[in-house]
N, C-alpha and C positions, 0 to 999 in steps of 0.2 A: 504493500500500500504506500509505503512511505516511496518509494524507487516511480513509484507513480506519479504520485505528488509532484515529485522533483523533475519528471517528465513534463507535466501538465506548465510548472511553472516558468520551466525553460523553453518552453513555444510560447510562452504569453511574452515573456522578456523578449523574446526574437521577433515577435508581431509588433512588438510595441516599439524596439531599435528602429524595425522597417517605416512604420510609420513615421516617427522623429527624422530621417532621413529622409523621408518624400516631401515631408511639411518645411525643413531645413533648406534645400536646393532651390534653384527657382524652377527648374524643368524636372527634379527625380531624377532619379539614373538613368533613364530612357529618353531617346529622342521624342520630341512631339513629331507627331504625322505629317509627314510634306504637304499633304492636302487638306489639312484640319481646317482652316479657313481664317486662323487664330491673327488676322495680317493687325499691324503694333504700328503700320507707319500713317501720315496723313489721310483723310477720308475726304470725302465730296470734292475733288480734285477737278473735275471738268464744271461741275457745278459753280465753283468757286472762280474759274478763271474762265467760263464763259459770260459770268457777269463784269469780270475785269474787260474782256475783248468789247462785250457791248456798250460798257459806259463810255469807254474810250474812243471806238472805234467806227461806231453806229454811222456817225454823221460825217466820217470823214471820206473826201474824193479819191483818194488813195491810199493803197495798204499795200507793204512788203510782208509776204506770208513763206515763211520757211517749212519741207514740208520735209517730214523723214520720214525712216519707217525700219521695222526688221532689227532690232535691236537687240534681241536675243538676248544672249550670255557672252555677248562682247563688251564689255563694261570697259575698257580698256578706248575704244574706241567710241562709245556712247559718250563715255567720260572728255573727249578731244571735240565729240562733235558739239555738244553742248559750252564747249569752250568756244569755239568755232563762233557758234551762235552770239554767244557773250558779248565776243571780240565786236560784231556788225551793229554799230548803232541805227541803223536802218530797217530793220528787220522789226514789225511790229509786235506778230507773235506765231504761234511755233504751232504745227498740226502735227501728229505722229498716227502713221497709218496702221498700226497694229503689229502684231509680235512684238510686245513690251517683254513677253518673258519667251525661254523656249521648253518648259513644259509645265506652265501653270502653277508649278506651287509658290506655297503662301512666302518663303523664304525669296525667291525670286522677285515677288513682286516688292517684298523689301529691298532689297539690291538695287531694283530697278527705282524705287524711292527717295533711294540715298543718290542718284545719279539726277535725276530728273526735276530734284526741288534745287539743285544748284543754277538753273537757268534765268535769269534777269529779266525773263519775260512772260508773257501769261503763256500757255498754252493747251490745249484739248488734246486727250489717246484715245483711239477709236480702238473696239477688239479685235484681234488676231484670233487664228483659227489655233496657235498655237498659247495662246493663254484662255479659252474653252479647257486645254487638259485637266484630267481629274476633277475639282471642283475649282480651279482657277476663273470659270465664268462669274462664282459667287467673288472670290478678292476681287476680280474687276470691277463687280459693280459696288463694292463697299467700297473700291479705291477710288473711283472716280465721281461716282455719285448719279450718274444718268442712265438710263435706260440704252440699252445697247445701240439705238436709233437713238441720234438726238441731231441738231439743228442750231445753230446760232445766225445771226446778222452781223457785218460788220462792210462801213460803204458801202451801202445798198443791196451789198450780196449775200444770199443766201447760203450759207454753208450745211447741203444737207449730210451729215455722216450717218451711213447707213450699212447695219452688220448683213456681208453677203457672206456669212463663213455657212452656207449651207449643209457641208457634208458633217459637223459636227452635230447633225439633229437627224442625221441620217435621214434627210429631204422630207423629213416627219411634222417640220411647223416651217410657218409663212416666210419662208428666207430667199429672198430680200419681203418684207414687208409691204405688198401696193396699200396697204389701208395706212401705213403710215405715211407711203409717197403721197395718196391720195390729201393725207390733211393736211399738208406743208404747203397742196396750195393755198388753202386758203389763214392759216395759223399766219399773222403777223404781214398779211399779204399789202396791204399799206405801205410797209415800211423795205420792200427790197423790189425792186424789178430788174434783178440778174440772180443766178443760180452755180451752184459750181457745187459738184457731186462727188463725194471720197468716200472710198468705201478698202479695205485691205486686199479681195478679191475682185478682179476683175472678169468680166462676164469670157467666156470661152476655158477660165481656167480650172485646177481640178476641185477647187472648193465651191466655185461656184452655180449653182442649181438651173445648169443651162438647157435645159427644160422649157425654160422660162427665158431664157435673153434676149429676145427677141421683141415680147413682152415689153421688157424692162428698159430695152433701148427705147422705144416706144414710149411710155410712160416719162423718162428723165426729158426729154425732147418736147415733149408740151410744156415742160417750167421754163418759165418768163426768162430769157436774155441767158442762156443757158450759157456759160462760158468757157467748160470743158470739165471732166470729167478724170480724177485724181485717185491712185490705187498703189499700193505696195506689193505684199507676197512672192512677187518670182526673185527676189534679191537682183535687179538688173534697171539700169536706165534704160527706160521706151518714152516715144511719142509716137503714135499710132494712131488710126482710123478704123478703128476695128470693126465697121461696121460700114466702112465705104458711105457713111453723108455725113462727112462735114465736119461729125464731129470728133473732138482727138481729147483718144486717153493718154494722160502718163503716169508712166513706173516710177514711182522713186525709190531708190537703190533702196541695199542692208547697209545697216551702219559699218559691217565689215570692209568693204569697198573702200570706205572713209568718202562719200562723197553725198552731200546733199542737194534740194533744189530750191531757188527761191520764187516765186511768182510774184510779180508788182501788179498788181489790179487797177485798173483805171478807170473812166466811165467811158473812154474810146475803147477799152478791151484788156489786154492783158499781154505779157511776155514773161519769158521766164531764165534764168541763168543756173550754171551748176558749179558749185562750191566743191571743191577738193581740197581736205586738211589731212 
């Protein structure tokens, strides 16, 4: 009885060490889950600096709009491009076309955090079909604050950003969204008569639900003063016609490349140039 006892009391002692030792650590002895969702860094990030773009930006004739994209786990090079940016007093504010992380976890999206809030300017990240990974869709939207679709003004243009990563719903929900294209004409329809379309996926590519593109060209081409049409994903500089009328997409590189674009908006049109750091 008594060898029992001393049994009994020496698992309580060993339960109770354990415990002291998980309550003591800030994480336990164990890693937390890559995909817990546990993201520590800033929140409402597009929310917050699509109010900065519009208070600033609304009324003005002209904007330099810096646009990247594909920034993965090159942090090294994120880290130069956002210097790059720094360095350009010209340059209003800054559009990132998605793959902020390259597989969604919560850790990454911190990474990408600590890179991202060193920029001197406001800017908006649309989702990558590579930050969807695991529950990386959830840190996005707590990172950023807006619905995967979302929309600003700035000089009379329209910025609509619109999630085409179709194949991460496996062609299962509205991607690209017409009922959200559909409201953006009329949401705020006073205040822009130009349009300019960014999305991560571009229509013909493998994420996106070309099924429908055809559709979708269709639909972007009825909004007001349309002035082309902006995407990331293949990591390569394009300007293209993808569609033979008129109208022309461009690729902006991976941050790997080291090479960004800027577009100057006017109310006679627009041009654009490419930065190498």
């Amino acid at each position: 009885m008594r060898q029992i006892r001393l049994m009994a009391f020496t698992r309580l002692a060993t339960l109770c060490l354990l415990a002291f030792s998980l309550a003591a650590c800030d994480k336990g002895p164990f890693e937390a889950h890559p995909y817990d969702g546990n993201y520590k860094g800033k929140t409402n990030l597009n929310v917050t600096n699509i109010s900065r773009i519009e208070d600033s930006f609304r009324d003005r004739d002209t904007i330099r709009v810096a646009f990247i994209s594909d920034t993965h786990l090159w942090h090294k090079e994120f880290n130069e491009e956002v210097k790059s940016i720094n360095a350009n007093d010209s340059i209003d504010f800054v559009v990132h076309c998605g793959d902020f992380t390259d597989t969604g976890t919560t850790r990454e999206y911190e990474w990408g955090w600590d890179i991202i809030k060193k920029l001197n300017k406001p800017y908006v990240v649309l989702i990558g079909n590579h930050d969807f990974l695991g529950t990386g869709d959830e840190v996005w939207k707590k990172m950023f604050g807006t619905g995967l679709d979302f929309s600003f003004i700035a000089a009379r243009i329209k910025f609509i950003c619109i999630n085409t990563n179709a194949t991460e719903y496996d062609y299962m929900a509205a991607v690209p969204n017409f009922d959200y294209m559909q409201q953006q004409f009329s949401a705020d329809s006073a205040a822009f008569d130009r349009t300019v379309f960014v999305m991560h996926a571009c229509p013909g590519s493998d994420q996106f639900n070309n099924n429908v593109k055809v559709m979708f060209d269709y639909v972007v081409k009825l909004f007001p003063g349309l002035q082309c049409c902006i995407y990331g994903h293949d990591h390569s500089r394009k300007a293209t016609d993808i569609f033979n009328d008129g109208v022309m997409w461009y690729g902006i590189d991976a941050a790997v490349h080291r090479n960004y674009q800027i577009f100057t908006f006017t109310p006679q049109g627009y041009s654009y140039e490419t930065v190498h750091y």
